[in-house]
C-alpha positions in Angstrom: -32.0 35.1 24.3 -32.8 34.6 20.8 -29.8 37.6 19.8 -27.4 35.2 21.5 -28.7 32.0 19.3 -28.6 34.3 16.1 -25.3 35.3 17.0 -23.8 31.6 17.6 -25.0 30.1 14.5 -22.4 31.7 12.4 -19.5 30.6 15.0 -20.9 27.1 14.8 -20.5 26.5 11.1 -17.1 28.1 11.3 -15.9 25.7 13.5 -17.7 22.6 11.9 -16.2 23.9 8.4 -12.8 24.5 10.0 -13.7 20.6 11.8 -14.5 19.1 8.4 -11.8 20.7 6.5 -8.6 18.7 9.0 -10.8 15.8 8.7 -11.0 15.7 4.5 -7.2 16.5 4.9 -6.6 12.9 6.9 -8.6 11.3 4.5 -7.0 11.9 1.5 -3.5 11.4 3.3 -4.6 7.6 4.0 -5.8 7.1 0.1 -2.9 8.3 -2.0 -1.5 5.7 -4.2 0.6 5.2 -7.3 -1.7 4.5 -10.3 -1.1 3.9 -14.2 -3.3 3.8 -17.4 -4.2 1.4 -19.4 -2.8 2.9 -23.0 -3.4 -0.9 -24.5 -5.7 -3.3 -23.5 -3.6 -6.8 -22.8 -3.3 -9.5 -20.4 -2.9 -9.8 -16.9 -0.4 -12.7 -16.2 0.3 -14.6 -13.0 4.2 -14.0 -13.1 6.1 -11.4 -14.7 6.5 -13.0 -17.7 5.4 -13.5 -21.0 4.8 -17.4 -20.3 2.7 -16.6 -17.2 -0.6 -17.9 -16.9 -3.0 -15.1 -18.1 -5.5 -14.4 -15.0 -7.5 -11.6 -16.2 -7.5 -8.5 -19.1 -6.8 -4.9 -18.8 -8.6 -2.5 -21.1 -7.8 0.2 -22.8 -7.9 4.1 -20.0 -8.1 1.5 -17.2 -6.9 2.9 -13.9 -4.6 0.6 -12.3 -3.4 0.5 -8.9 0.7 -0.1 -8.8 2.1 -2.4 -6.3 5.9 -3.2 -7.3 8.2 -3.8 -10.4 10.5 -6.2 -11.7 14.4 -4.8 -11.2 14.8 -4.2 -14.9 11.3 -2.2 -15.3 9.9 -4.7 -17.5 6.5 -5.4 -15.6 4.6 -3.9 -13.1 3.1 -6.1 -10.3 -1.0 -4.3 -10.3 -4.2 -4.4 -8.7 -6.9 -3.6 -11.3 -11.1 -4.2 -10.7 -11.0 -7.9 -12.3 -7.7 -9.0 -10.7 -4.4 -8.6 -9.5 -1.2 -9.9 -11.5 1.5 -8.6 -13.8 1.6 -6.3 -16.5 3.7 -5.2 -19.5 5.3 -2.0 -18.9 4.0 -1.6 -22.8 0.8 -1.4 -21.5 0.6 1.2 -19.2 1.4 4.9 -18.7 2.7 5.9 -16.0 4.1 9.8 -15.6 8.1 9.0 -14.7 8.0 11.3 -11.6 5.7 8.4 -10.1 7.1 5.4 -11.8 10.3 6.2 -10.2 8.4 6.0 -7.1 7.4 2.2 -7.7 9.4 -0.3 -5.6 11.3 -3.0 -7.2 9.8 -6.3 -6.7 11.9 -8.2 -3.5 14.0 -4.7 -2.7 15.3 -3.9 1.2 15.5 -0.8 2.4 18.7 1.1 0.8 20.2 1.8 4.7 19.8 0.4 7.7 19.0 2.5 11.1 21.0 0.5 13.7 18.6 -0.6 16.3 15.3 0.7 14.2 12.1 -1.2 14.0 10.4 -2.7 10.5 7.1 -2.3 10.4 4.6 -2.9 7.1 2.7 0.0 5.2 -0.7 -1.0 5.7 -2.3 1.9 2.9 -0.2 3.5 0.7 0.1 7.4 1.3 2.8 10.5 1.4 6.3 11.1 3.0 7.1 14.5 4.2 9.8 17.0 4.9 7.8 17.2 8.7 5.0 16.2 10.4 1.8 17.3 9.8 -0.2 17.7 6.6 1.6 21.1 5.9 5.1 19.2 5.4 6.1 18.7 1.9 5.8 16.0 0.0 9.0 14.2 -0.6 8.5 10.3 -1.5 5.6 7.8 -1.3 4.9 4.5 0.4 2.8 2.1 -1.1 1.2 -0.8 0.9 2.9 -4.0 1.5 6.5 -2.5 1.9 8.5 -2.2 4.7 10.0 0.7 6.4 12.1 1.5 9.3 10.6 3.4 12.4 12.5 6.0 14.0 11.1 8.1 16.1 7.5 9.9 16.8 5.8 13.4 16.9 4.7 14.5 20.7 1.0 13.5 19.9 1.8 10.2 18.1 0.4 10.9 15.4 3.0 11.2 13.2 5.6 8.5 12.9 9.3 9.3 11.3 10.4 6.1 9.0 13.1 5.5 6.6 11.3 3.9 3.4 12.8 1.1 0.9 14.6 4.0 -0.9 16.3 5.7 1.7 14.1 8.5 2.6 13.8 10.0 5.4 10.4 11.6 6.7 7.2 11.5 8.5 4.2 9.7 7.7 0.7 9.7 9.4 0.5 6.5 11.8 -2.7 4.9 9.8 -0.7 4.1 6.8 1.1 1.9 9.6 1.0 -1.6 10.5 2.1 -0.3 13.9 0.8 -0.8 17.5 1.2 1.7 19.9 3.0 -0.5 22.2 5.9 0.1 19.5 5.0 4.1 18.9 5.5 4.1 23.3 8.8 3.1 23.2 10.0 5.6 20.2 11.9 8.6 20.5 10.0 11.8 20.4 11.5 14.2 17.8 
C-alpha cells in the first residue's frame, strides 16, 4: 500500500502542473491589452483637444491603458490610475507595431459579413490564425469595440469574429459580450 501512494505522488503533481499551466495560459489571453508610456508628464483632457477641460495628469513612465484614437492620430482616448480622458500623442510612446493596433475613435468594421451578429469586446485580448491558444497571433481587440460573430469551435469555446479592421480570426469567448443563446445558433467551423 504505501509503494502505490509513493508511486502516485509524482503522477499527481504532473497533472496539477500540466492543470495549472492551460489555466495560466487562459488567464493571460483574457488580460492582454494595448498600453503606452508616459515619455512626458501632461494633462489628461476631457475631449481630444487642446481646449478640453483638463481632468487629471499623467506622469512621466506612466503605463497607460489605450482605448481608441482620433482619425488623424493626434490623441489617444486612455485609461490611466487617476482617470480616464485624452491624451497628446506627444506624450506617449507607443511601439508602432501596437499603435497601429489602436482603433480610431467612432470607426465600423471595414466589411460587413452578410447576416453576421455584433457583439461588444467585453476585455481586450488576442486574434488568432485558429482556435486555441497555440494559434498565432494576428490582431488584437480591445474592449468597447464591436466585432462581427461568425461562426464557433465544436466546444464553444472559441468564437471566429471579424474585428473593426477587417480581420479575420478566433478569439476566446470571455473577451465576449456574448450569450450562449447566440454562440447555439452559430455555425461550427
Amino acid at each position: 500500500m504505501q509503494r502505490s501512494r509513493i508511486l502516485l505522488i509524482p503522477l499527481v503533481l504532473t497533472l496539477a502542473l500540466f492543470v495549472g499551466t492551460v489555466q495560466i495560459s487562459y488567464a493571460q489571453e483574457q488580460t492582454t491589452q494595448l498600453t503606452a508610456t508616459v515619455r512626458r508628464g501632461g494633462n489628461i483632457r476631457a475631449t481630444p483637444s487642446l481646449k478640453g477641460t483638463v481632468v487629471a495628469h499623467v506622469k512621466f513612465k506612466e503605463t497607460l491603458t489605450v482605448i481608441e484614437k482620433t482619425a488623424n492620430g493626434g490623441w489617444y482616448h486612455i485609461v490611466a490610475p487617476e482617470a480616464e480622458g485624452w491624451v497628446s500623442v506627444v506624450l506617449l510612446t507607443m511601439p508602432r507595431t501596437l499603435a497601429s493596433q489602436v482603433p480610431v475613435q467612432g470607426t465600423t468594421p471595414v466589411f460587413q459579413v452578410p447576416g453576421a451578429a455584433t457583439v461588444t469586446v467585453f476585455n481586450g485580448g488576442n486574434v488568432r490564425d485558429n482556435h486555441g491558444p497555440t494559434g498565432v497571433v494576428i490582431d488584437q481587440i480591445n474592449a468597447g469595440e464591436t466585432v462581427q460573430v461568425i461562426a464557433k469551435c465544436n466546444k464553444d469555446i472559441w468564437i471566429e469574429i471579424v474585428d473593426v479592421r477587417g480581420k479575420v480570426g478566433w478569439v476566446h469567448k470571455t473577451l465576449l459580450n456574448i450569450d450562449q443563446s447566440l454562440i447555439d445558433k452559430l455555425p461550427v467551423d
